[in-house]
PDB file with SEQRES, HELIX, SHEET and CRYST1 records, atoms N, CA, C and O in Angstrom:
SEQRES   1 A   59  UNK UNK UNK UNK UNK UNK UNK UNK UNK UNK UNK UNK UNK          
SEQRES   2 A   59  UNK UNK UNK UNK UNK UNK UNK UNK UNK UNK UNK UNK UNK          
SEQRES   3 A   59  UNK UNK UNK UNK UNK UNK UNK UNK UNK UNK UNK UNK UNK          
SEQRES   4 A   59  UNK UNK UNK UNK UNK UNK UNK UNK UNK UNK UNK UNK UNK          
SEQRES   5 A   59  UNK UNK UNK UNK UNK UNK UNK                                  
HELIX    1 AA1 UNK A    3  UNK A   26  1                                  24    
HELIX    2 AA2 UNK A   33  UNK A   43  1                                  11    
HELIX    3 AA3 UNK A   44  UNK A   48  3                                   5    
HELIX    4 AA4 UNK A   49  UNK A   54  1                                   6    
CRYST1    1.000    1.000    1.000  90.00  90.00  90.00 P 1           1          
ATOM      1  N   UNK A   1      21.883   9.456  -2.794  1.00  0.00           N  
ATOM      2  CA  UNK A   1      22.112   8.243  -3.550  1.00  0.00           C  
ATOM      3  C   UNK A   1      21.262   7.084  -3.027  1.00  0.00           C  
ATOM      4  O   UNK A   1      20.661   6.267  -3.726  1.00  0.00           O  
ATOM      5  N   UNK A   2      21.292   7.121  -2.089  1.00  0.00           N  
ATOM      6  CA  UNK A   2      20.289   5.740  -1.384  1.00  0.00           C  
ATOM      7  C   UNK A   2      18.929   6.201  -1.129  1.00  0.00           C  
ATOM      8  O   UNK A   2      17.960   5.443  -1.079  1.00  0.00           O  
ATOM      9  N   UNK A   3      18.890   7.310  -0.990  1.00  0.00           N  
ATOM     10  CA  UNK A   3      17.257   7.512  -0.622  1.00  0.00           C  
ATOM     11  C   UNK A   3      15.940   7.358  -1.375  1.00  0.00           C  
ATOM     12  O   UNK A   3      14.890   7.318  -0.733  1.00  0.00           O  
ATOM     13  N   UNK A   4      15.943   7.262  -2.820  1.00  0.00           N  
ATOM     14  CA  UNK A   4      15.404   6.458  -3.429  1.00  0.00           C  
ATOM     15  C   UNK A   4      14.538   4.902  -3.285  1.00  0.00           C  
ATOM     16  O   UNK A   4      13.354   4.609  -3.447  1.00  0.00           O  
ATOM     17  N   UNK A   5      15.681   4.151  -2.925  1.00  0.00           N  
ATOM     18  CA  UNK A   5      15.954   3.025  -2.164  1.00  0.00           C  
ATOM     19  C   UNK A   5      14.645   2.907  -1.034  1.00  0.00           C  
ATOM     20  O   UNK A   5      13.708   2.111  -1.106  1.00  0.00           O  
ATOM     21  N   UNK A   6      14.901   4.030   0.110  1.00  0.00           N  
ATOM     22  CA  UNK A   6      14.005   4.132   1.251  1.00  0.00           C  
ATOM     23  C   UNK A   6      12.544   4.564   0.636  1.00  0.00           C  
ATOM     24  O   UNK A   6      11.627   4.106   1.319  1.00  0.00           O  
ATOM     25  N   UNK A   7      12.129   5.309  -0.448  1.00  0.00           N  
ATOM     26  CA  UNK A   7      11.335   5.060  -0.865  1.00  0.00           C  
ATOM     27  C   UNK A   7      10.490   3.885  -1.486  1.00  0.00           C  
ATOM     28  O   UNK A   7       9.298   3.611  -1.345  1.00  0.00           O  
ATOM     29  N   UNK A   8      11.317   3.379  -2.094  1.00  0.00           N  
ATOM     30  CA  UNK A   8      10.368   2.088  -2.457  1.00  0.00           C  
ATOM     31  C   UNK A   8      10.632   0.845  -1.850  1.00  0.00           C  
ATOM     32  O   UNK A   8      10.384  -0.234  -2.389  1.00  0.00           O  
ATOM     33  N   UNK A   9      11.073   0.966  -0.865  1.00  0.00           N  
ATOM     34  CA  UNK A   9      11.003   0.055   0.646  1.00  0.00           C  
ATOM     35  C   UNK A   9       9.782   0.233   1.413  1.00  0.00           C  
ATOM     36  O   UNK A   9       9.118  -0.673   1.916  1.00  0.00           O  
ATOM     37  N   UNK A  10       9.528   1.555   1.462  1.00  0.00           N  
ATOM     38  CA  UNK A  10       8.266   2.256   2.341  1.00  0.00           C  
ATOM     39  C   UNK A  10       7.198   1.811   1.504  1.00  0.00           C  
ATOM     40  O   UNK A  10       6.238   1.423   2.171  1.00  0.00           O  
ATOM     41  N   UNK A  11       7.051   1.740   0.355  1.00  0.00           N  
ATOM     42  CA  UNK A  11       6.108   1.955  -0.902  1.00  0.00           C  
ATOM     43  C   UNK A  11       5.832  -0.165  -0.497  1.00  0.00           C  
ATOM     44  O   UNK A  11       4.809  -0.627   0.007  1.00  0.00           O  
ATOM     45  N   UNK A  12       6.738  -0.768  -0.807  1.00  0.00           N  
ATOM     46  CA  UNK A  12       6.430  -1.980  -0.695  1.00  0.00           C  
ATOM     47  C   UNK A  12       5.944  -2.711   0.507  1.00  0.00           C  
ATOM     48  O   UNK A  12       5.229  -3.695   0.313  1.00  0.00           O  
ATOM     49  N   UNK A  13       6.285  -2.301   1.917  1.00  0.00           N  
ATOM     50  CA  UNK A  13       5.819  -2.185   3.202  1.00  0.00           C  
ATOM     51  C   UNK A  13       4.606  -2.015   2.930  1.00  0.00           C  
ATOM     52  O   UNK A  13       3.870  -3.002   2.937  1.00  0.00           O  
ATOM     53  N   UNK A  14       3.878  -0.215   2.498  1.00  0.00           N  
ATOM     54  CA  UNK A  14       2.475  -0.235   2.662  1.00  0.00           C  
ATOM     55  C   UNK A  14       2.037  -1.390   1.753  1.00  0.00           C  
ATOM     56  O   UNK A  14       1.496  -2.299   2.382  1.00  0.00           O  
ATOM     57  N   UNK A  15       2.128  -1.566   0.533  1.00  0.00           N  
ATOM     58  CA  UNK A  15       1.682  -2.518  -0.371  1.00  0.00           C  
ATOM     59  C   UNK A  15       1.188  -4.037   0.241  1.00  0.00           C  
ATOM     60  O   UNK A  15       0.213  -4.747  -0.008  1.00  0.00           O  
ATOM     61  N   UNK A  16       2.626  -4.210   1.383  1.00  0.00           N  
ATOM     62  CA  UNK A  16       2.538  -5.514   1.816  1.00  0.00           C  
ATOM     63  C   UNK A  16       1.433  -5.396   2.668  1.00  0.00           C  
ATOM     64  O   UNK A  16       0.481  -6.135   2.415  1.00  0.00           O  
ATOM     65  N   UNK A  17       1.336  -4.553   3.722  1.00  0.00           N  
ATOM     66  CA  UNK A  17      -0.071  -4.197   5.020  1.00  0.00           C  
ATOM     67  C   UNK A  17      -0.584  -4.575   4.196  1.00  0.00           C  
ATOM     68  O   UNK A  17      -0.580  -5.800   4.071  1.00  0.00           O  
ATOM     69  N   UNK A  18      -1.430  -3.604   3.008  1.00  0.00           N  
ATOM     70  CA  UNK A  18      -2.503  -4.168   2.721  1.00  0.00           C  
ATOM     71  C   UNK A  18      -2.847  -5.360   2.310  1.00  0.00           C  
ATOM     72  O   UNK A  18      -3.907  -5.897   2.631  1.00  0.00           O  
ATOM     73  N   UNK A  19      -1.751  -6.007   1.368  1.00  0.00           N  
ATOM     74  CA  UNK A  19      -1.953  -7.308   1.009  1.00  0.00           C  
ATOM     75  C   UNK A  19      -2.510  -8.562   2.060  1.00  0.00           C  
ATOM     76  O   UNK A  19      -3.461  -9.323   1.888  1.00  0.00           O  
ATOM     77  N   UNK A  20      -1.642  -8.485   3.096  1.00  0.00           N  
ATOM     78  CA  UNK A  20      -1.960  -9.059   4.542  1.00  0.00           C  
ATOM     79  C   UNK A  20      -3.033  -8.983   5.091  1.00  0.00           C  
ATOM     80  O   UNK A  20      -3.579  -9.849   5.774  1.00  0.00           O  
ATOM     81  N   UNK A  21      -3.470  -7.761   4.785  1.00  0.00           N  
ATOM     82  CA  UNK A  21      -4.521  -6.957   5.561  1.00  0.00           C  
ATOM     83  C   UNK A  21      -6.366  -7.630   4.881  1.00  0.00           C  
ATOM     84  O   UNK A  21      -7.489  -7.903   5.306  1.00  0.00           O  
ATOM     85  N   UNK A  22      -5.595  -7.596   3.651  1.00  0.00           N  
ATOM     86  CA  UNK A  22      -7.203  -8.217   2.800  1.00  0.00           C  
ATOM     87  C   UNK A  22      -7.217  -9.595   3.044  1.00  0.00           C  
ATOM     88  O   UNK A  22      -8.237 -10.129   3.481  1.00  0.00           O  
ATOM     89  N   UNK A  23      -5.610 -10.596   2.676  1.00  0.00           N  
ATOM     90  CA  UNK A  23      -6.007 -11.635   2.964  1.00  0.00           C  
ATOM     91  C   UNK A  23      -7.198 -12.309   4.418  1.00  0.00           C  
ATOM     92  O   UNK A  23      -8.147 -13.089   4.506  1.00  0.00           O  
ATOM     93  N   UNK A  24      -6.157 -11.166   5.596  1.00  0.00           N  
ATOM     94  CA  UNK A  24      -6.825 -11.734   6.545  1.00  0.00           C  
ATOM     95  C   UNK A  24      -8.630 -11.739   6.830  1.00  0.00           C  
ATOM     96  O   UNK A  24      -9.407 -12.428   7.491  1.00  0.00           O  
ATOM     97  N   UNK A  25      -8.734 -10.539   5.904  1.00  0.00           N  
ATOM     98  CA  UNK A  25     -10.919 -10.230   5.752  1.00  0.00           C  
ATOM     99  C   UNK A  25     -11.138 -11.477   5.106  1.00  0.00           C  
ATOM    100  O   UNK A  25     -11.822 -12.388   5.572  1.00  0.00           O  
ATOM    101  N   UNK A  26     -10.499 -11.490   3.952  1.00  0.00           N  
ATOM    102  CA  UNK A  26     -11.333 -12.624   2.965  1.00  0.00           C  
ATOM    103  C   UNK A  26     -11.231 -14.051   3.286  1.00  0.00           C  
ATOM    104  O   UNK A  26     -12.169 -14.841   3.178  1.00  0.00           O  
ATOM    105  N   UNK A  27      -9.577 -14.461   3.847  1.00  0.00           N  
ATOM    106  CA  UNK A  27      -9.518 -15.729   4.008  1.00  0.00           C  
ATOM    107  C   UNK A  27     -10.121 -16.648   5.328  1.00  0.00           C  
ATOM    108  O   UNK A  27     -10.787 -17.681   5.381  1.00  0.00           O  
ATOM    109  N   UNK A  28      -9.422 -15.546   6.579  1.00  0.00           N  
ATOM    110  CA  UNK A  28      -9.674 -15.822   8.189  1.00  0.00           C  
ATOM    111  C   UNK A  28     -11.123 -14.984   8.388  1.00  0.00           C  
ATOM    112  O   UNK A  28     -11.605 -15.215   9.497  1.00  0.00           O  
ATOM    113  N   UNK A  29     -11.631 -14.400   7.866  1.00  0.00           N  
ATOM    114  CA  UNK A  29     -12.853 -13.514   7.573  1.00  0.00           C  
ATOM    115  C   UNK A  29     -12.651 -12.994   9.076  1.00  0.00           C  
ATOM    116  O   UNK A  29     -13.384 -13.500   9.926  1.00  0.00           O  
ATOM    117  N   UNK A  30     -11.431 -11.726   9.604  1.00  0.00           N  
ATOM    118  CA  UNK A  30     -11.136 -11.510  10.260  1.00  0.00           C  
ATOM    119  C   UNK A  30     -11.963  -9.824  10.524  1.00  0.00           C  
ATOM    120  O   UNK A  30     -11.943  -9.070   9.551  1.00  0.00           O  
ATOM    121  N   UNK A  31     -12.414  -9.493  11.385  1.00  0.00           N  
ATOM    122  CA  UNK A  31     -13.643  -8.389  11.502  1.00  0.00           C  
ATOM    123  C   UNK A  31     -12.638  -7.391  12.543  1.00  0.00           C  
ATOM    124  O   UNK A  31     -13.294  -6.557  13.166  1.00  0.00           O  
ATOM    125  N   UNK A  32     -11.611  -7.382  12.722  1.00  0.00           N  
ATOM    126  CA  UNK A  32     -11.005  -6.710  13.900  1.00  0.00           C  
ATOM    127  C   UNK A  32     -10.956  -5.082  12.827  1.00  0.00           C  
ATOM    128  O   UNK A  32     -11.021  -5.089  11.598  1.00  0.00           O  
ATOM    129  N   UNK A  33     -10.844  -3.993  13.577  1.00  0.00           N  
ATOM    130  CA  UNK A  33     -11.121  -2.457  12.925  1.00  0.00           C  
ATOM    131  C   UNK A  33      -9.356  -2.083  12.853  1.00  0.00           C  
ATOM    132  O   UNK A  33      -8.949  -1.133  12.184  1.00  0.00           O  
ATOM    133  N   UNK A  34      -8.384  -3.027  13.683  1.00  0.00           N  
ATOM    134  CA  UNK A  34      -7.357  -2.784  13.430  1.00  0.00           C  
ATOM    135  C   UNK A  34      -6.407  -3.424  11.844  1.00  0.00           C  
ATOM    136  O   UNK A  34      -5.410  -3.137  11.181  1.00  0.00           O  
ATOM    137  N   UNK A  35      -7.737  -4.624  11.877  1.00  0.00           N  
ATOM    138  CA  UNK A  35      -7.351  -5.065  10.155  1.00  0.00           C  
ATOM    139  C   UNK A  35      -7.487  -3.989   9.577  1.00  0.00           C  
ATOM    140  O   UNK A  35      -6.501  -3.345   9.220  1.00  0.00           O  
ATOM    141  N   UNK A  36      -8.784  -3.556   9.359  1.00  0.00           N  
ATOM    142  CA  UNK A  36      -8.990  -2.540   8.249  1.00  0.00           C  
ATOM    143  C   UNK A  36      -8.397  -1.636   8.432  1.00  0.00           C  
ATOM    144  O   UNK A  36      -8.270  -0.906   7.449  1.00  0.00           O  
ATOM    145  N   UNK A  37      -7.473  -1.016  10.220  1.00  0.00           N  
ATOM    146  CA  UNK A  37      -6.903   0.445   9.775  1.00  0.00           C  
ATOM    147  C   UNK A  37      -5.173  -0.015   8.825  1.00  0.00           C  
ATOM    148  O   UNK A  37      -4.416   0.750   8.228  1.00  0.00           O  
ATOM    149  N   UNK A  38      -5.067  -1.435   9.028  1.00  0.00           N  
ATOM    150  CA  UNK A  38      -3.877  -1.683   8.013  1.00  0.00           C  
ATOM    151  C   UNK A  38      -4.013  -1.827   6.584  1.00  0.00           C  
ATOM    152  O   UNK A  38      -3.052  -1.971   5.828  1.00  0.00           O  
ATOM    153  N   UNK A  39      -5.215  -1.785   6.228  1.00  0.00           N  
ATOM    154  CA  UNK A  39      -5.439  -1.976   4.707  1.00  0.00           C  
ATOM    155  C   UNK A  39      -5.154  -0.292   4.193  1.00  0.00           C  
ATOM    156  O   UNK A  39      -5.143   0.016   3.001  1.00  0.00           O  
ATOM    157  N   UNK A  40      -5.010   0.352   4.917  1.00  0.00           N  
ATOM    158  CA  UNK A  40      -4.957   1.765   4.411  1.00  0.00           C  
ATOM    159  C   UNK A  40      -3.748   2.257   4.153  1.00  0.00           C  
ATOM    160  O   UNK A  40      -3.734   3.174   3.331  1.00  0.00           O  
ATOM    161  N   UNK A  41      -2.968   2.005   4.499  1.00  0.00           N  
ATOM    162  CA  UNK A  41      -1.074   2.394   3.908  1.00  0.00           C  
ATOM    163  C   UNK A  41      -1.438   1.420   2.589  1.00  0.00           C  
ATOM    164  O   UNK A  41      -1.294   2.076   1.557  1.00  0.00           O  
ATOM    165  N   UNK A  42      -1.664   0.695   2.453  1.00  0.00           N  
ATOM    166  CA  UNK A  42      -1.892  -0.134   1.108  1.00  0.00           C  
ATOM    167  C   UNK A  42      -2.542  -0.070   0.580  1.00  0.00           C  
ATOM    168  O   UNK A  42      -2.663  -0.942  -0.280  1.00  0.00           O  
ATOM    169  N   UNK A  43      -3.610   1.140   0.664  1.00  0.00           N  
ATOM    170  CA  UNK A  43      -4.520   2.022  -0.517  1.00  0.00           C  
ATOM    171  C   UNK A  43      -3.418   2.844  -1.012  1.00  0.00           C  
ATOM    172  O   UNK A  43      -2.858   3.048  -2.089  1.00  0.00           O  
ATOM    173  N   UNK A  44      -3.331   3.232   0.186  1.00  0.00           N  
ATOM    174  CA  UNK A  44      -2.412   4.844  -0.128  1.00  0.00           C  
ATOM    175  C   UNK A  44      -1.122   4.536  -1.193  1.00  0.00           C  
ATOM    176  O   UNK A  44      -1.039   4.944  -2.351  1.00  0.00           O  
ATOM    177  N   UNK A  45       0.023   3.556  -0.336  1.00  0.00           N  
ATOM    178  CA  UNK A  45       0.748   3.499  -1.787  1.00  0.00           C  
ATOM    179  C   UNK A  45       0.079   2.894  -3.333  1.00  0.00           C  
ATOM    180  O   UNK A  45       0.553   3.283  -4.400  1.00  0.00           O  
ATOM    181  N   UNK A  46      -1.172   1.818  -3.263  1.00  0.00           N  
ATOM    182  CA  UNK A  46      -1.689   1.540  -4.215  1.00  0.00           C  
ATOM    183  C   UNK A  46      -2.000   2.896  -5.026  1.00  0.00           C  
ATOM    184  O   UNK A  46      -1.475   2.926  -6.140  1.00  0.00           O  
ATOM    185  N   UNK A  47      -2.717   3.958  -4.686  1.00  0.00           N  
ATOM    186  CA  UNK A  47      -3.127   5.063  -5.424  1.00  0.00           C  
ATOM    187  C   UNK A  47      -1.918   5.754  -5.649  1.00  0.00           C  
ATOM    188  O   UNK A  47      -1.895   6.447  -6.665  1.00  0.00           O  
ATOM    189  N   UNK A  48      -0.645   5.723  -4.759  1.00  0.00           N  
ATOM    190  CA  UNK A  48       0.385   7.031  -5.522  1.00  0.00           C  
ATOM    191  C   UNK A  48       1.068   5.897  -6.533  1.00  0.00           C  
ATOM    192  O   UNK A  48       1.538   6.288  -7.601  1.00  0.00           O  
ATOM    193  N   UNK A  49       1.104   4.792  -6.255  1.00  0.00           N  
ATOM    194  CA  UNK A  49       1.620   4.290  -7.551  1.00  0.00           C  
ATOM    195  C   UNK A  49       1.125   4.186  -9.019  1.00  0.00           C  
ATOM    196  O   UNK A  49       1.846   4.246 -10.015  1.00  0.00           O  
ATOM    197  N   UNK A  50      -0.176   4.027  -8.991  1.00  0.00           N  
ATOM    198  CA  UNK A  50      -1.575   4.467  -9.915  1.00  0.00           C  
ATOM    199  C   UNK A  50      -1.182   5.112 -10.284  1.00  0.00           C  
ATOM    200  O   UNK A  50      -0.908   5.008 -11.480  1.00  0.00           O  
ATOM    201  N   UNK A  51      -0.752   6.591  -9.389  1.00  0.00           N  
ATOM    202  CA  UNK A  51      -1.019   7.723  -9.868  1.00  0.00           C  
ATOM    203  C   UNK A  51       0.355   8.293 -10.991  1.00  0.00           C  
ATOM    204  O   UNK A  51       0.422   9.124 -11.897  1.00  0.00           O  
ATOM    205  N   UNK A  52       1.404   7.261 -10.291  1.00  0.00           N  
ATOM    206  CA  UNK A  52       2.799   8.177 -11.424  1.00  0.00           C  
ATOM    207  C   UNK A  52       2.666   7.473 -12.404  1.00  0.00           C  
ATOM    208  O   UNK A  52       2.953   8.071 -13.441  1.00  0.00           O  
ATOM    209  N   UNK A  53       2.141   5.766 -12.624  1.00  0.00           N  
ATOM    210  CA  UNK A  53       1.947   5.643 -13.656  1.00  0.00           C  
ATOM    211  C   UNK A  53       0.739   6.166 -14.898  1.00  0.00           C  
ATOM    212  O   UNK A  53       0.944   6.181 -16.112  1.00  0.00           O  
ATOM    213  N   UNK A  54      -0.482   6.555 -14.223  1.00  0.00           N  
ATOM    214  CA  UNK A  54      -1.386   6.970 -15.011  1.00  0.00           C  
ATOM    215  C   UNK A  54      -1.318   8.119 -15.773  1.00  0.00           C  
ATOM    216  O   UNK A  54      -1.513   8.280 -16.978  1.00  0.00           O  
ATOM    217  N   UNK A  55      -0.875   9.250 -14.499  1.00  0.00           N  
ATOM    218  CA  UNK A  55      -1.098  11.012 -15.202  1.00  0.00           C  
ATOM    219  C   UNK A  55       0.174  11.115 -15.689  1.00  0.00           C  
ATOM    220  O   UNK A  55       0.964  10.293 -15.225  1.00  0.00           O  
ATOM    221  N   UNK A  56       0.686  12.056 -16.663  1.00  0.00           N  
ATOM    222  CA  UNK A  56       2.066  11.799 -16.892  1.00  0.00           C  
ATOM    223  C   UNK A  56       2.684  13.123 -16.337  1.00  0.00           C  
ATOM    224  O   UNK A  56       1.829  14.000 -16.218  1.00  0.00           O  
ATOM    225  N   UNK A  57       3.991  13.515 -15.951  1.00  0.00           N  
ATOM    226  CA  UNK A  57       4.127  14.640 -15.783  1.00  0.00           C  
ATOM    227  C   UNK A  57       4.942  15.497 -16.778  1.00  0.00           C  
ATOM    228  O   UNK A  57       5.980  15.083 -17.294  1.00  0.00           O  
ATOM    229  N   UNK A  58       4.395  16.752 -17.023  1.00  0.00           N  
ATOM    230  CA  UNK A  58       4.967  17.753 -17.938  1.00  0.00           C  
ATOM    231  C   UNK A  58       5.719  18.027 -17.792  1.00  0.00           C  
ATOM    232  O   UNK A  58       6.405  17.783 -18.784  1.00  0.00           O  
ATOM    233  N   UNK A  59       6.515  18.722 -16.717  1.00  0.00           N  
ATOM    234  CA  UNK A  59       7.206  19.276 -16.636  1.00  0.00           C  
ATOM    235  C   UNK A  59       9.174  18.770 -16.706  1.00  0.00           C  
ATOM    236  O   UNK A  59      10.039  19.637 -16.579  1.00  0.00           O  
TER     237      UNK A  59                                                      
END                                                                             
């Protein structure tokens, strides 16, 4: 019943890294390699969210 829940908690977390993560390149024009390894949970949920909305599933 709740675990759902923990999913799109996790899903909004990565979302947020990255959000954080770009501001800090573009705004503080921040060059650290630990920025960019946080922009990557916030690809990742960016693309699985892409992804359930784009492909549809059949089954």
């Amino acid at each position: 019943m709740i675990l759902p829940f923990y999913g799109i908690a996790m899903l909004s977390c990565g979302l947020a890294a990255g959000i954080v993560g770009l501001i800090a390149m573009i705004r503080r024009h921040e060059r650290s390699w630990l920025v960019r390894l946080a922009i990557l949970p916030g690809l990742f949920a960016l693309f699985f969210v892409l992804g359930e909305f784009l492909v549809p599933h059949l089954a």
